[in-house]
C-alpha positions in Angstrom: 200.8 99.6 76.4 201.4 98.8 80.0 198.9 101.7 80.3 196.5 100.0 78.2 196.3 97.0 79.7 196.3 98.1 83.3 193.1 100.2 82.4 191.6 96.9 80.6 192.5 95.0 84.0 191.0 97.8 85.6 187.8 97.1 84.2 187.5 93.7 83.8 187.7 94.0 87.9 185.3 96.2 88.1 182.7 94.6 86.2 183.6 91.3 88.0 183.5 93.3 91.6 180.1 94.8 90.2 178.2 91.1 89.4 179.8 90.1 92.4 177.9 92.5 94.3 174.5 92.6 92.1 174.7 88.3 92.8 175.2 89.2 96.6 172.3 91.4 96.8 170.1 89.1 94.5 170.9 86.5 97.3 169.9 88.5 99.9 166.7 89.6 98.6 166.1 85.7 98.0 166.7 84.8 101.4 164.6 87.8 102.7 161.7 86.9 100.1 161.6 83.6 101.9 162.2 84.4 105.4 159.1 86.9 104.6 157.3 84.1 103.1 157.9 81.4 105.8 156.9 83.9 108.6 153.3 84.2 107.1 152.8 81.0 106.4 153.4 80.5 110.2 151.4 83.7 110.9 148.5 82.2 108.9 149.1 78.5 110.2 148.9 80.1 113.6 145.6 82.0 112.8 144.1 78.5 110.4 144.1 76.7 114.2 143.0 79.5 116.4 140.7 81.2 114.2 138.4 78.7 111.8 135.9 81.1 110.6 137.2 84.3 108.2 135.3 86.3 109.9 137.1 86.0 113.3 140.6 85.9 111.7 139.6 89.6 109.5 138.6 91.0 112.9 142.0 90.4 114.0 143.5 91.6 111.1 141.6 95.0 111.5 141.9 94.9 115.0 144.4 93.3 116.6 148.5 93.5 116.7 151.4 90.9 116.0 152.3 90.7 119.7 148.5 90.0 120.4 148.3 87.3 118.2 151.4 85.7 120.0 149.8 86.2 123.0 147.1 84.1 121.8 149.0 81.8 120.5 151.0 81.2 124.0 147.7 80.9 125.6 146.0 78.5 123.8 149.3 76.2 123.7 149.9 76.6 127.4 146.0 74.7 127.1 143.9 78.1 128.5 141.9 77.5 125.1 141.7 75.4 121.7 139.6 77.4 119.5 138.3 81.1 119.3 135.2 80.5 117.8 133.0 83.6 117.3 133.0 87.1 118.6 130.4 87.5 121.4 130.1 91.0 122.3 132.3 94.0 121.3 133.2 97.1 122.7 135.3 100.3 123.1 138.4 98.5 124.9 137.7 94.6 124.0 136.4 91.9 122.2 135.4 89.0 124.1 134.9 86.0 121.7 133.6 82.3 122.1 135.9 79.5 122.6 136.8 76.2 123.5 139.0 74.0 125.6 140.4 70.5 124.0 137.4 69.2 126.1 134.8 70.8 124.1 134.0 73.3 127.2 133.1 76.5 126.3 134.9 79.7 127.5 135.1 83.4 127.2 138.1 85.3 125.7 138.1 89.0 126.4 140.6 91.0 124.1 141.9 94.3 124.8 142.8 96.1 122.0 145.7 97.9 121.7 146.0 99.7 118.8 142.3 101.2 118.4 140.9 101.7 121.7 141.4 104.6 124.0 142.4 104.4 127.3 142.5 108.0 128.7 139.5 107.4 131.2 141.4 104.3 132.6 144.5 106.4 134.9 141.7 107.8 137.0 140.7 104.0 138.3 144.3 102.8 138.5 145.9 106.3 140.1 145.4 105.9 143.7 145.2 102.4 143.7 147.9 101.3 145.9 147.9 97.5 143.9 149.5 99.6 141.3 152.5 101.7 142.5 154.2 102.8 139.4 151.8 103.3 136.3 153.0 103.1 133.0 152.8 105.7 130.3 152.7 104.0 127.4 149.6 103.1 126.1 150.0 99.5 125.2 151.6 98.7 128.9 148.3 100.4 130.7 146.1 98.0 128.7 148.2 94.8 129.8 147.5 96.8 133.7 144.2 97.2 133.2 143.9 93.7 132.2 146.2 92.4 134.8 143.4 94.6 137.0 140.9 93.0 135.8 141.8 89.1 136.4 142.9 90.5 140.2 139.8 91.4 140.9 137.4 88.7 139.5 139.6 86.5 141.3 138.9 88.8 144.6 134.9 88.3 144.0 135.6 85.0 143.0 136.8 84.3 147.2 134.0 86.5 148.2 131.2 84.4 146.2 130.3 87.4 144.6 128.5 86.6 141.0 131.1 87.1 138.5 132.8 84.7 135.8 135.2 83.0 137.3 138.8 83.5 135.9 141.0 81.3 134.2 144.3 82.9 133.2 145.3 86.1 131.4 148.7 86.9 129.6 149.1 91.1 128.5 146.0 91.8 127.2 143.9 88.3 127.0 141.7 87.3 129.6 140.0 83.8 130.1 137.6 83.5 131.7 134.1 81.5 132.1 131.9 81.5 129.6 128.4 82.9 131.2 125.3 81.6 128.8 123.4 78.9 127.9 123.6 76.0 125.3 126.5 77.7 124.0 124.7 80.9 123.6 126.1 83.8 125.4 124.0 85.5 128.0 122.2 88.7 127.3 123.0 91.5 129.8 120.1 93.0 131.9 119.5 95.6 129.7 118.4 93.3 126.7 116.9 90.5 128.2 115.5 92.1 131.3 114.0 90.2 134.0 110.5 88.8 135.2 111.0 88.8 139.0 112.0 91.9 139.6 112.3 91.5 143.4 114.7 88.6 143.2 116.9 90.4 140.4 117.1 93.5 143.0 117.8 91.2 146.1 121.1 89.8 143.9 122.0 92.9 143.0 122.4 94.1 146.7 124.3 90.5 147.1 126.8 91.2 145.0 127.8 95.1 146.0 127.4 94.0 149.5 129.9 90.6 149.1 132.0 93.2 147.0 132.2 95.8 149.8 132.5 93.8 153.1 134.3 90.9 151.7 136.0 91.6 148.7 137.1 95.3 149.9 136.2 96.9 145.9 133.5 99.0 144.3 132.5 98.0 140.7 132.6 101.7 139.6 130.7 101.2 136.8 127.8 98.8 137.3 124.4 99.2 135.6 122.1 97.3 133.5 124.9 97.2 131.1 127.5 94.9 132.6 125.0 93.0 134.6 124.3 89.4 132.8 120.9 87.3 132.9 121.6 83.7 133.2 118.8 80.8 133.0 120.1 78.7 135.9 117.7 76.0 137.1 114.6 77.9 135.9 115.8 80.9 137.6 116.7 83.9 136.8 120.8 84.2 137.9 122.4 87.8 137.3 126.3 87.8 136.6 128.0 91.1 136.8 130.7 91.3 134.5 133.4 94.0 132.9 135.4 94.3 137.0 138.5 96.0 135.2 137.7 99.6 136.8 136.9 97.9 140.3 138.8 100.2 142.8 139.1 99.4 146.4 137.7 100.7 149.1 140.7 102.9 150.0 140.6 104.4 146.6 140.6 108.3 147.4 137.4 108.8 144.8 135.6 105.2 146.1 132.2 107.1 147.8 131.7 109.0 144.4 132.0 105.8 142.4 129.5 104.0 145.2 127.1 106.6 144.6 127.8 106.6 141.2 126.6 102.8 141.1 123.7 103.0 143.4 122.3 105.9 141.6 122.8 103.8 138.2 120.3 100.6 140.1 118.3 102.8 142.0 117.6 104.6 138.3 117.1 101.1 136.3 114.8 99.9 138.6 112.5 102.6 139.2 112.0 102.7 134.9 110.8 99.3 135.7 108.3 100.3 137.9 110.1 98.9 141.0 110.9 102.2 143.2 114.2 101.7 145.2 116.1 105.0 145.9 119.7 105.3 146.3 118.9 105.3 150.5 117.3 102.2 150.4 119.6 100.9 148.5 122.4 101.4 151.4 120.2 100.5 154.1 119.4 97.3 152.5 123.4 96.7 151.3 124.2 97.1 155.1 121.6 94.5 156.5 124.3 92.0 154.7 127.0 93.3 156.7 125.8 91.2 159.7 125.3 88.4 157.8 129.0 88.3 155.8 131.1 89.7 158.6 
């Protein structure tokens, strides 16, 4: 009997310790479900205020990771920007989009991505750079260098008067910058729009990698009718270099082959135009600024 009823006890505890643990795991799941659920609604709250149009906010979604979004998030509440708007131009590395201050200004976000992109060719413009003592090997910390690299050195050419956007803030890997256009519509660069006074356009050109060499101490590295933008500033024709993350200085130990490398690119461009300038003249005329900026 005793038997009988020990087994029955047995299993009545069982059963009891058994929907005890089904209600405790019921519970959980609950909680998680709505943990889950609150965390996207913030996500998406996040993204309804940053990102208006669905186009921009499915770009991120494809592109761009959690800890980016944050990122965005912290910069447009420390007051950097309001708004991303639209994306402007788009490349291997970044995304630069269209935004706006609470004032209604416009700027220009640029967007490394982390997740897509890759950065192999980018150890060769930060090795030897003595800015950057240790580099990092993990992927996702070189981008936030490289974009660290990038606001250093706009700010550099900034001092100098060099023509560059001048640079607002950065955080990992979001820059803001100025917004470089007209009307609200982004400039074209030199390749699209080309230019009408070819002279004048050439003569900026040698401003800028002069006022880049003698007073800011870097080399763009990479400059040709690509990165170069065509502003309409007081019914003038205003060049704007941009894309300064592979700068190196003049120290770096491969700086004369990314000079040449440059000058070549101009001298190149400008001659398809009809305008003959060779990679000699160019220097000559570079130097003839020396006098004047030091």
């Amino acid at each position: 009997m005793k038997n009988k009823k020990g087994k029955e006890n047995y299993e009545k505890n069982t059963e009891l310790n058994n929907y005890e643990e089904e209600a405790e795991k019921r519970k959980k799941n609950e909680t998680n479900n709505e943990l889950n659920k609150y965390e996207q609604e913030t996500e998406r709250e996040k993204q309804g205020k940053r990102f208006p149009q669905k186009k921009v906010s499915k770009t991120f979604d494809k592109v761009f990771d959690k800890e980016t979004l944050d990122t965005i998030h912290k910069i447009s509440t420390a007051g950097l920007f309001d708004v991303l708007e639209f994306v402007i131009s788009t490349g291997k590395e970044a995304y630069v989009f269209r935004s706006t201050d609470k004032g209604g200004n416009f700027r220009a976000v640029k967007i490394y991505k982390t997740l897509t992109s890759d950065f192999h060719n980018m150890t060769k413009y930060i090795e030897g750079d003595k800015r950057f003592k240790n580099i990092p090997k993990e992927k996702k910390e070189i981008v936030i260098e490289w974009t660290k690299k990038e606001f250093k050195n706009l700010e550099k050419l900034s001092k100098a008067y060099a023509s560059v956007p001048y640079p607002i803030g950065y955080k990992n890997n979001v820059l803001v910058m100025e917004f470089i256009g007209e009307n609200g519509e982004a400039s074209k660069t030199l390749k699209e729009a080309g230019v009408k006074d070819m002279e004048n356009a050439y003569q900026q050109i040698v401003e800028f990698i002069a006022r880049s060499f003698y007073l800011s101490n870097l080399i763009h590295a990479d400059l040709s009718e690509y990165n170069i933008l065509v502003k309409n500033f007081e019914g003038k024709e205003k060049l704007v270099v941009i894309d300064v993350g592979q700068a190196v200085l003049k120290s770096h130990p491969k700086a004369e082959e990314f000079l040449g490398r440059d000058l070549r690119n101009i001298s190149n461009y400008f001659s398809k135009k009809g305008f003959e300038k060779s990679e000699e003249e160019l220097r000559k005329d570079i130097r003839k600024w020396k006098e004047k900026l030091v």
